[in-house]
LOPANU-806963 format. One record per residue (C-alpha): residue in three letters; chain; x, z, y; residue number from 1. Coordinates in nm, 4 decimals, m for minus. Layout:
REM LOPANU-806963
ala, A, X, Z, Y, NUM
...
***
This chain:
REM LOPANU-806963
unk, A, 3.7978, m4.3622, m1.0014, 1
unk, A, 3.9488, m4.1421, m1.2907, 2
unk, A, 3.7613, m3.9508, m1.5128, 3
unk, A, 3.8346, m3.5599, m1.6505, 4
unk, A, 3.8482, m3.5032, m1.9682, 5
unk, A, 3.7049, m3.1233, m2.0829, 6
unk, A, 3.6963, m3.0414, m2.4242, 7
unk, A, 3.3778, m2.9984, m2.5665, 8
unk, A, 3.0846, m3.0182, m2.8335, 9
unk, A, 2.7637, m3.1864, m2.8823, 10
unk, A, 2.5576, m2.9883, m3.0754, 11
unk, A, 2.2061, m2.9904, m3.2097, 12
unk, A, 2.0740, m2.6379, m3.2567, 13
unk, A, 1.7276, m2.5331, m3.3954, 14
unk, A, 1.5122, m2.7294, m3.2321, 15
unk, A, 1.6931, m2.8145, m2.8582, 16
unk, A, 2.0374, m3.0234, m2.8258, 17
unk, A, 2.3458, m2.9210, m2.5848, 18
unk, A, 2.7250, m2.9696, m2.4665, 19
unk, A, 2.9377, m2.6589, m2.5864, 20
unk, A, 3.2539, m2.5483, m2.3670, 21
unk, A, 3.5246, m2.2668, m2.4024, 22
unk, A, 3.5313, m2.0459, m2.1262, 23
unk, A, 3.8917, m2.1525, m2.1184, 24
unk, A, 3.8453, m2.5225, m2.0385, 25
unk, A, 3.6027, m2.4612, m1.7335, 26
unk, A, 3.7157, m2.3896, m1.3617, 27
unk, A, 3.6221, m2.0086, m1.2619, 28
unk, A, 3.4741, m2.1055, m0.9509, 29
unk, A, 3.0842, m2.1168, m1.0289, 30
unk, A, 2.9744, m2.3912, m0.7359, 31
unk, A, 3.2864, m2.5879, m0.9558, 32
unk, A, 3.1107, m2.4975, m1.2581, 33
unk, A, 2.7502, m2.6167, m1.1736, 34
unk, A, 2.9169, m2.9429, m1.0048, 35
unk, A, 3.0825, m3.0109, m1.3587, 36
unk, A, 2.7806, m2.9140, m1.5559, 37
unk, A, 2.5770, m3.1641, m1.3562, 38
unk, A, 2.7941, m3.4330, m1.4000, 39
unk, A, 2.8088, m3.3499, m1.7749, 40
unk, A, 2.4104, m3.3753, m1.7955, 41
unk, A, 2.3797, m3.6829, m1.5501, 42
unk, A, 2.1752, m3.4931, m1.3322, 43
unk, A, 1.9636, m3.5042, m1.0939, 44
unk, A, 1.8048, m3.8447, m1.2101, 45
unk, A, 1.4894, m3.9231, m1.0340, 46
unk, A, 1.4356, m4.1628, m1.3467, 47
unk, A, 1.4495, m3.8464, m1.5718, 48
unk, A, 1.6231, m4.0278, m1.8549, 49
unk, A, 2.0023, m3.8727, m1.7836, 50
unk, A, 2.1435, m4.2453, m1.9116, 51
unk, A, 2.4177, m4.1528, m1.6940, 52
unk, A, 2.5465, m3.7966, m1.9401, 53
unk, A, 2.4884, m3.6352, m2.2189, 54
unk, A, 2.1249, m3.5228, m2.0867, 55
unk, A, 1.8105, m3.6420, m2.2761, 56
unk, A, 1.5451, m3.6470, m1.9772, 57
unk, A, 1.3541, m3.3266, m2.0734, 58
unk, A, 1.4338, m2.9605, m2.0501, 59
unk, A, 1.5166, m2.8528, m2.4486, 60
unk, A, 1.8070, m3.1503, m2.4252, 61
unk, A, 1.9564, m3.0528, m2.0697, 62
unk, A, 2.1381, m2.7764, m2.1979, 63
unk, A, 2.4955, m2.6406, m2.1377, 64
unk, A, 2.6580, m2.3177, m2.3563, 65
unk, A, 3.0045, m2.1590, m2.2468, 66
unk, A, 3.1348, m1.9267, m2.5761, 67
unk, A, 3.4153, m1.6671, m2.5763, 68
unk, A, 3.5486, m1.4327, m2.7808, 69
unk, A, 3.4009, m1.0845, m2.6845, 70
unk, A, 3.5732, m0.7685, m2.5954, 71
unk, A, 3.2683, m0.5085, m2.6476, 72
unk, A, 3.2778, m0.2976, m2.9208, 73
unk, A, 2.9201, m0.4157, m3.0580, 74
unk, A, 2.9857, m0.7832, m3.0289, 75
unk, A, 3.2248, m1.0616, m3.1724, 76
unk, A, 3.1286, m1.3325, m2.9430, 77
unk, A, 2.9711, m1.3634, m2.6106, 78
unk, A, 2.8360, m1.6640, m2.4273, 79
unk, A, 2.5908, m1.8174, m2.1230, 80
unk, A, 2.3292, m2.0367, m2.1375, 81
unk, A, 2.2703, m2.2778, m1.8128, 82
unk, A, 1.9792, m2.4868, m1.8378, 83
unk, A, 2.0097, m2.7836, m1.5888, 84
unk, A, 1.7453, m2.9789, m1.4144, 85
unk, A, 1.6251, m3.3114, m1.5041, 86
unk, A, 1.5469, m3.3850, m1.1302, 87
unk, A, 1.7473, m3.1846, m0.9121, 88
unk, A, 2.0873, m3.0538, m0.8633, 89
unk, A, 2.0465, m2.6768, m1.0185, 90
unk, A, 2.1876, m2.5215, m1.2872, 91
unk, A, 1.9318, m2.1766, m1.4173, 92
unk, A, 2.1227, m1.8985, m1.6178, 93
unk, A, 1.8133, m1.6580, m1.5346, 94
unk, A, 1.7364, m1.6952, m1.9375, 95
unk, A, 1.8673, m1.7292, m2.2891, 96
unk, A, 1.8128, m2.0181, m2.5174, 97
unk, A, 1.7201, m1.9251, m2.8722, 98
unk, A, 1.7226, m2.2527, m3.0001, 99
unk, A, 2.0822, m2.3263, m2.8636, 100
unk, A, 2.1866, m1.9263, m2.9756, 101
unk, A, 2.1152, m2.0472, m3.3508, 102
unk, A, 2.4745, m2.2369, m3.2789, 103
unk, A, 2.6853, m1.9738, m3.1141, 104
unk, A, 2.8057, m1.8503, m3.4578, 105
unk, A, 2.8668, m2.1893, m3.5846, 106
unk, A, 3.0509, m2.2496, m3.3492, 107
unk, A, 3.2381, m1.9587, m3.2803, 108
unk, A, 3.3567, m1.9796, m3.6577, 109
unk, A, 3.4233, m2.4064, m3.6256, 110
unk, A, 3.6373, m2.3546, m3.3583, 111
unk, A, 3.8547, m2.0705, m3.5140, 112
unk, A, 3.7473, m1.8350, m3.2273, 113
unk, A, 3.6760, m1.5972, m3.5768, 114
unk, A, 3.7616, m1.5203, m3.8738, 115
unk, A, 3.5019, m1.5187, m4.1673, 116
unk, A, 3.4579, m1.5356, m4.5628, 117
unk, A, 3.2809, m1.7789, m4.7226, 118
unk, A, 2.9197, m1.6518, m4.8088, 119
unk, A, 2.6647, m1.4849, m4.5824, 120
unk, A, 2.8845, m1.3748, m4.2697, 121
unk, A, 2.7520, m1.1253, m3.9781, 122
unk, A, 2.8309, m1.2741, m3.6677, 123
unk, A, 2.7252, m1.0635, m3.3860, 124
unk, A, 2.6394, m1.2395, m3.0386, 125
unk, A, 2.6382, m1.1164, m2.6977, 126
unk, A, 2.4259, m1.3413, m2.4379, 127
unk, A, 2.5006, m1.2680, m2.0688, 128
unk, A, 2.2038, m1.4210, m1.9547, 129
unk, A, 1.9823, m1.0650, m2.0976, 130
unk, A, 2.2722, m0.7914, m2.1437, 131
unk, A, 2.1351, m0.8699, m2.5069, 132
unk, A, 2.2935, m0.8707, m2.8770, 133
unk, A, 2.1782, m1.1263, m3.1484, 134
unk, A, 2.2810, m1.0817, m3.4957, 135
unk, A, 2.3811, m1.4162, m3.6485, 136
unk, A, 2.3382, m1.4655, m4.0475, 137
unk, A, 2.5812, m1.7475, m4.0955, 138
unk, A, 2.6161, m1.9700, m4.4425, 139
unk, A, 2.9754, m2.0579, m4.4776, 140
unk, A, 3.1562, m2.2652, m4.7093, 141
unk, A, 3.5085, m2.3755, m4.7251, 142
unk, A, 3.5650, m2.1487, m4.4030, 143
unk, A, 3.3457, m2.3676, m4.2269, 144
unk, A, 2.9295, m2.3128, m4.1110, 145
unk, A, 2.7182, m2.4955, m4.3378, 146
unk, A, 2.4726, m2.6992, m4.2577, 147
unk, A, 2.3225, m2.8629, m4.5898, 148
unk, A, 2.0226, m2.6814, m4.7618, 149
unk, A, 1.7007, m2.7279, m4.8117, 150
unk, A, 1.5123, m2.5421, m4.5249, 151
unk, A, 1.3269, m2.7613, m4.3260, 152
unk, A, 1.2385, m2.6860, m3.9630, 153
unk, A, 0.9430, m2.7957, m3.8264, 154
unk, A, 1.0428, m3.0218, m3.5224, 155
unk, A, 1.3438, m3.1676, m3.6507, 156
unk, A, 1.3826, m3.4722, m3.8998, 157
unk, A, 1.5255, m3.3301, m4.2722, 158
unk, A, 1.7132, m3.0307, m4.4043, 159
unk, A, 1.9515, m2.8069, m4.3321, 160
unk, A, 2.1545, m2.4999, m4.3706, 161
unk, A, 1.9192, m2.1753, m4.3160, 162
unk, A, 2.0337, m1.9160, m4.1019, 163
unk, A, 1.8773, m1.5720, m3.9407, 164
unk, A, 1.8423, m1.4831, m3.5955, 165
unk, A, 1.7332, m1.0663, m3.5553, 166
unk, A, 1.7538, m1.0329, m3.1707, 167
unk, A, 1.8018, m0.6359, m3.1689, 168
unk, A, 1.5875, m0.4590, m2.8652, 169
unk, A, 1.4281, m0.7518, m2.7191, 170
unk, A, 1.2125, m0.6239, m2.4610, 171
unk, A, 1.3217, m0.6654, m2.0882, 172
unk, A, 1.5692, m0.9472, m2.1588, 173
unk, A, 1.4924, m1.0952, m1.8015, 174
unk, A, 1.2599, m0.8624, m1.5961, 175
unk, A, 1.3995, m0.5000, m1.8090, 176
unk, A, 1.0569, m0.4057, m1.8920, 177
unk, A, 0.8836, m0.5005, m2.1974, 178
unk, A, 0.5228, m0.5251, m1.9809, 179
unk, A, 0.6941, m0.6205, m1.6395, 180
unk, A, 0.3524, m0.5288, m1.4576, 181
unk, A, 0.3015, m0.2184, m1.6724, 182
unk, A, m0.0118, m0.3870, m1.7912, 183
unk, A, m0.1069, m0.5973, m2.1663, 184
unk, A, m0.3929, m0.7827, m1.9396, 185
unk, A, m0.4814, m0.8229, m1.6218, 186
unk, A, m0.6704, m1.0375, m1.4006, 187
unk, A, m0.4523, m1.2574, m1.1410, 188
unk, A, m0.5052, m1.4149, m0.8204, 189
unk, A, m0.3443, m1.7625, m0.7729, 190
unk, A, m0.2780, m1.8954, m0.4126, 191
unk, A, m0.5635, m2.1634, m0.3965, 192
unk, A, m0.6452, m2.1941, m0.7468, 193
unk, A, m0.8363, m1.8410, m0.8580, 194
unk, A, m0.8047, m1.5565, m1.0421, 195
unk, A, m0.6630, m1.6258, m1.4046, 196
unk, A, m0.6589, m1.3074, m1.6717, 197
unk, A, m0.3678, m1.3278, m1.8276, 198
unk, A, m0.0718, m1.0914, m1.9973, 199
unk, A, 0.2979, m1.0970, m1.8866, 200
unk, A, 0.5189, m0.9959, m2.1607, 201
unk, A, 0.8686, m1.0371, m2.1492, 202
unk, A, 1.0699, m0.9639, m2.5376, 203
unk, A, 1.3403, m1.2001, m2.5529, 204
unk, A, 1.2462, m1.3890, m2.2354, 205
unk, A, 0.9497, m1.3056, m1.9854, 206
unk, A, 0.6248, m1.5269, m2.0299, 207
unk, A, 0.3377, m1.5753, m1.8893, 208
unk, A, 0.0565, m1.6006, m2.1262, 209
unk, A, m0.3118, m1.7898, m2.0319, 210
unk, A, m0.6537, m1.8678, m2.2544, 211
unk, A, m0.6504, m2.1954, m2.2748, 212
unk, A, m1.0466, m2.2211, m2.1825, 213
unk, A, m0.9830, m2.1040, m1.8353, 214
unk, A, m0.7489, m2.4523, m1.8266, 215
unk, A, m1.0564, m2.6389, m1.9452, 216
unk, A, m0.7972, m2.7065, m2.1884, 217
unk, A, m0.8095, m2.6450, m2.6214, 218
unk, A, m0.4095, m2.5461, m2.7187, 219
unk, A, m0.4136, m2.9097, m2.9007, 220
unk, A, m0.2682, m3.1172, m2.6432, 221
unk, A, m0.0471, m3.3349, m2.6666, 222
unk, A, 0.3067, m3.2658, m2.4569, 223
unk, A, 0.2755, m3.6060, m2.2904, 224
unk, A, m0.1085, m3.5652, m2.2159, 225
unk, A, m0.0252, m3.2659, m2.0354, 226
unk, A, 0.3110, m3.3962, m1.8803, 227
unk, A, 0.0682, m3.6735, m1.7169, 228
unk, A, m0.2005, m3.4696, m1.6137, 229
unk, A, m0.0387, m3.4019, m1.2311, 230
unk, A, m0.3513, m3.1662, m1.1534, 231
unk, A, m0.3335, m2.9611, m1.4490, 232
unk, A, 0.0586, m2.9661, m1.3942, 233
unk, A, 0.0144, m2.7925, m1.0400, 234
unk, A, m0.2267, m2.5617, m1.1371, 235
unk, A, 0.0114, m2.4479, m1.4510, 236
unk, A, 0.3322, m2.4013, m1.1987, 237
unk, A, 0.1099, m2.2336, m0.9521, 238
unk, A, 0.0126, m1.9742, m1.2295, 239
unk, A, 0.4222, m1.9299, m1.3554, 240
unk, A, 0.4870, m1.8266, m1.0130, 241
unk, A, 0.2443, m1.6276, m0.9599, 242
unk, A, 0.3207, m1.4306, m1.2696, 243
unk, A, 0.6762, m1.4123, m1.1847, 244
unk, A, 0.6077, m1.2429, m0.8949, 245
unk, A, 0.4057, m1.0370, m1.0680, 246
unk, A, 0.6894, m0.9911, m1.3149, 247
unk, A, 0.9401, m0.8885, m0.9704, 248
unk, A, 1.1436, m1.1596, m1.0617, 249
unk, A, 1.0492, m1.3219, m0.7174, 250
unk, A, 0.9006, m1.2201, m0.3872, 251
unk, A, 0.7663, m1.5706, m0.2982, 252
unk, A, 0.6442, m1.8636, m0.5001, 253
unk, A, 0.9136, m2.0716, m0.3920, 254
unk, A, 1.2094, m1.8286, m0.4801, 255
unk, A, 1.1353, m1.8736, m0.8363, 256
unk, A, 1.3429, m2.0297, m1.0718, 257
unk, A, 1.2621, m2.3607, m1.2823, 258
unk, A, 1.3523, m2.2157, m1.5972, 259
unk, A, 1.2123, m1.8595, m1.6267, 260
unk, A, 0.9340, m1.7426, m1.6721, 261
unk, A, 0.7708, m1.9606, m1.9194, 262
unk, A, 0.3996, m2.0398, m1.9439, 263
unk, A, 0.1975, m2.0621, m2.2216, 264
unk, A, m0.1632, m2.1818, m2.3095, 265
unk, A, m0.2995, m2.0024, m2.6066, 266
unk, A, m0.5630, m2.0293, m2.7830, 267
unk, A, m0.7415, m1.8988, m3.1185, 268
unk, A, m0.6414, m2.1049, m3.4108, 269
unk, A, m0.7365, m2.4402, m3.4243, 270
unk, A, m0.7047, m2.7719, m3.6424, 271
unk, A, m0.4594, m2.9999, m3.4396, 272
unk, A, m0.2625, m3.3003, m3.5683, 273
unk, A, 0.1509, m3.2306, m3.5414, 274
unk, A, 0.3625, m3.4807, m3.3765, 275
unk, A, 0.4441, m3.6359, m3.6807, 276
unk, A, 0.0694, m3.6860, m3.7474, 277
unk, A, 0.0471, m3.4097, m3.9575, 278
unk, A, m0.3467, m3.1963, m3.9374, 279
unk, A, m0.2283, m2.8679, m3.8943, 280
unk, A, m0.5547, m2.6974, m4.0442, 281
unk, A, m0.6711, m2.3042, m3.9062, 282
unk, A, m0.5585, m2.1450, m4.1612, 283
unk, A, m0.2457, m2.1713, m4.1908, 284
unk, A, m0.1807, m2.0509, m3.8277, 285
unk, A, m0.2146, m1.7376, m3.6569, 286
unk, A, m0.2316, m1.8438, m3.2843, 287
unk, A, m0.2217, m2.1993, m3.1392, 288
unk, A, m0.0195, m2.2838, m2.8556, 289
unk, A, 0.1464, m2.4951, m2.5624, 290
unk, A, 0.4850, m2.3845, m2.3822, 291
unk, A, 0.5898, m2.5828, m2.0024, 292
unk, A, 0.9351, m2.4656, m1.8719, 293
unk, A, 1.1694, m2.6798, m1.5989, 294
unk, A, 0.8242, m2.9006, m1.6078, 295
unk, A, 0.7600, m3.0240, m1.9215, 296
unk, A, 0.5310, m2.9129, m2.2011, 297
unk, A, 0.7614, m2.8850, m2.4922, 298
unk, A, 0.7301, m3.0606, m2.8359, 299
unk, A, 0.8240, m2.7654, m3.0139, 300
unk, A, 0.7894, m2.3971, m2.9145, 301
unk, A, 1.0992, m2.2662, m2.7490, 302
unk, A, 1.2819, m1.9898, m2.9617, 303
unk, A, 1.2764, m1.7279, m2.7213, 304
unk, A, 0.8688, m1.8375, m2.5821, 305
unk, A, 0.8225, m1.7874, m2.9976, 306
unk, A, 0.9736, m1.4301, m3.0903, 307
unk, A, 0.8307, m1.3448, m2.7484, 308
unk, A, 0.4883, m1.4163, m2.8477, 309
unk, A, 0.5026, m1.2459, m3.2185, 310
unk, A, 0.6093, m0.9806, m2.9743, 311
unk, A, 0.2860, m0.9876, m2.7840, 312
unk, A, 0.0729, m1.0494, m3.0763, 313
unk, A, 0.1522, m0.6815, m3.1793, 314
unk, A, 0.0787, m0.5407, m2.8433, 315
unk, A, m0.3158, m0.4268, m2.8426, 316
unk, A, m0.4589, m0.5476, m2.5522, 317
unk, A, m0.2783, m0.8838, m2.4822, 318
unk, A, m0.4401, m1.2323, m2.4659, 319
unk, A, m0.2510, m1.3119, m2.7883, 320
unk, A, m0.3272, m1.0481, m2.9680, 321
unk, A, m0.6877, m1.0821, m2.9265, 322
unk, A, m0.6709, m1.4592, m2.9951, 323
unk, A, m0.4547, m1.4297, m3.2705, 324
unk, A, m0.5230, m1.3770, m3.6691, 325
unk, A, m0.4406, m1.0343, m3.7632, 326
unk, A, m0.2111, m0.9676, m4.0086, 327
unk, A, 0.1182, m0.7464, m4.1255, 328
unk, A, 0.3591, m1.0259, m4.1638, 329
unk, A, 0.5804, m1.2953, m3.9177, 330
unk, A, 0.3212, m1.4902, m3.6826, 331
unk, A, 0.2343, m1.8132, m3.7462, 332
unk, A, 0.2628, m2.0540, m3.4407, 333
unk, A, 0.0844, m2.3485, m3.4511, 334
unk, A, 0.3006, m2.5673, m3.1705, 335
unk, A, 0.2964, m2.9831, m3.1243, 336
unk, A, 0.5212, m3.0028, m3.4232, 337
unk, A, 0.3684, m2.8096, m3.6546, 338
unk, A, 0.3999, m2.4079, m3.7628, 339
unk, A, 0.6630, m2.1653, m3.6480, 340
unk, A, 0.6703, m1.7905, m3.8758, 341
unk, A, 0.8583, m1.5791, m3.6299, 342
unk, A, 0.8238, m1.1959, m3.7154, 343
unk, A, 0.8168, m0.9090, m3.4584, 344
unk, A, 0.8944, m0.5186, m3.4839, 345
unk, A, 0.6551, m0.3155, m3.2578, 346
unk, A, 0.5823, 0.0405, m3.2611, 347
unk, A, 0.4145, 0.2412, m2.9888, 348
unk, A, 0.5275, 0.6309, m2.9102, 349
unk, A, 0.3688, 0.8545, m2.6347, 350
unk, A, 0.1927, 0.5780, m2.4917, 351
unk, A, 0.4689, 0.2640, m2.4906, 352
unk, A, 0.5005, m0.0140, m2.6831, 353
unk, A, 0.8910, m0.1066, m2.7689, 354
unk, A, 1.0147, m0.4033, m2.9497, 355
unk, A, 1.2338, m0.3019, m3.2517, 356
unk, A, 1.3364, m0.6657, m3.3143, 357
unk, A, 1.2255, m1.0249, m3.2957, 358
unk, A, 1.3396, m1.2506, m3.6081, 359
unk, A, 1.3798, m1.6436, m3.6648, 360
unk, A, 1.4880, m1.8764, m3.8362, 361
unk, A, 1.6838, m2.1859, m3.7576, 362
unk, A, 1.9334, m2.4683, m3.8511, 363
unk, A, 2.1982, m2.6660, m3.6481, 364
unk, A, 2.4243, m2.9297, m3.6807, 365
unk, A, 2.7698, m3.0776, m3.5043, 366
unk, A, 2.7041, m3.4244, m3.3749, 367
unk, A, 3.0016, m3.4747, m3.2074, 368
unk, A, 3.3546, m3.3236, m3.0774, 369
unk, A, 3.6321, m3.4189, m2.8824, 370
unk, A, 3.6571, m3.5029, m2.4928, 371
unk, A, 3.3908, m3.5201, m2.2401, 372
unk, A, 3.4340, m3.7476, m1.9351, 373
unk, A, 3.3012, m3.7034, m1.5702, 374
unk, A, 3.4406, m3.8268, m1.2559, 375
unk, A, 3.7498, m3.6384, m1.1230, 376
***
């Protein structure tokens, strides 16, 4: 059988890896779409390895991003995120991907969809995923994004190009309520499992957020310890669901999407050793923590499931803000692979809490471009 051949680009950005398409190159009909994106990923693979794409087996590699140029006055680019499963035929676009947004500009200014002057360039995002704007702080050199420096992201292997993330108005990106349930904590009953307090915040994308004592659990885990703990698994998923419909992003369990919300276990700092067998001592975190989306416990926090919880931290009230170390500066998140700082602007008027602005920082790299193949 041939094969198609679709322009595209591999791309490693921040923290998660993904193919990059023009909205140009890909058919407008969306079942087409997901068909091609599927294909792309080699999924569904009941082996969960995606040997047969460009997939990597877990959810922060089975990632697809479609870029445009932007016709809103406020934006230069715009672009979707579809996160695909590892084991089933469904592409999610109910969410953003920070990680993966850290290589919209790049890209955008790589592929000549802009025009920019070496330096620091603005590069203002649009994802249509959350009716959201990111502001992109781009290095450039020689017309192109760099991506040599010296800023080293926890998570990823060397150094790279530093850029800036400031997601502008943050709160409600998937539910359109900062506090979806109108509440910073509340106690939760799970269809045969208990009640669960927890806090359902949703700045960037909507999380669920759980002590990590009620789990039996300490924050310290290891991603494949809790990947192979099937019990705890179930009882985690049951939780996300419930939340979500708590959150009125479903009416029943089984309407809810794989990808959002996330879950997190959080707990009060504590001494853990990194992936890369690192001890990441108290001190120099504010909050320890353990993110599962699409199934799988990530190795390093998700971008969005990060500014989400600096978010939260500010809120008075939440789980992770009475867990976490207090202090006026970004938040400190100890995850598997060591400390994320990811700062937050909160303020409260007349009795709400807003989110000014979430801020990261990231690198990214292009691995590869040209032609990607998948049966015609």
């Amino acid at each position: 059988m041939n094969q198609q051949r679709i322009p595209a680009v591999f791309i490693r950005g921040g923290t998660s890896k993904g193919v990059f398409f023009h909205e140009r190159d890909l058919p407008k009909d969306q079942d087409a779409r997901d068909r091609l994106f599927l294909d792309v990923i080699g999924a569904p693979d009941p082996y969960r390895r995606q040997l047969n794409g460009m997939g990597g087996g877990i959810s922060s590699l089975n990632k697809v991003m479609i870029v445009d140029r932007s016709t809103r006055d406020d934006a230069d680019v715009e672009y979707t995120f579809g996160q695909v499963a590892a084991d089933r035929a469904e592409v999610d676009y109910s969410a953003n991907c920070g990680n993966l947004s850290s290589a919209i500009g790049p890209f955008a200014i790589d592929e000549g969809l802009i025009k920019v002057e070496d330096g620091e360039s603005l590069i203002r995002l649009y994802n249509t995923n959350t009716d959201k704007i990111v502001h992109a702080r781009i290095p450039v050199r020689d017309g192109a994004a760099e991506i040599t420096g010296d800023y080293e992201l926890q998570g990823v292997a060397g150094t790279g190009a530093k850029l800036q993330l400031d997601y502008l108005n943050p709160g409600g990106a998937g539910t359109g309520k900062l506090l979806p349930s109108a509440h910073v904590l509340e106690d939760m009953e799970v269809d045969d499992h208990g009640t669960y307090t927890v806090s359902l915040v949703d700045a960037a994308t909507p999380m669920v957020y759980v002590a990590a004592e009620a789990l039996d659990m300490t924050a310290t885990e290891r991603p494949e310890a809790i990947d192979a703990d099937k019990a705890l698994k179930t009882r985690l998923e049951a939780i996300r669901r419930a939340g979500a419909i708590r959150m009125g992003l479903a009416n029943r369990a089984e309407d809810v999407g794989f990808a959002s919300p996330r879950i997190a276990v959080v707990a009060a700092p504590i001494e853990f050793t990194a992936l890369n067998d690192e001890i990441i001592a108290p001190d120099t975190q504010d909050l320890t923590v353990r993110v599962i989306s699409g199934g799988d416990a990530h190795r390093a926090s998700p971008l969005t499931s990060a500014m989400c919880l600096a978010a939260a931290c500010k809120i008075e009230g939440t789980l992770p803000h009475s867990l976490a170390t207090k202090n006026a500066s970004d938040v400190r998140i100890g995850n598997p692979s060591g400390v994320l700082s990811v700062g937050a602007e909160v303020i409260r008027e007349d009795g709400e809490w807003t989110t000014l602005l979430t801020r990261s920082y990231r690198t990214q790299r292009r691995l590869m471009e040209g032609m990607v193949l998948v049966p015609a």
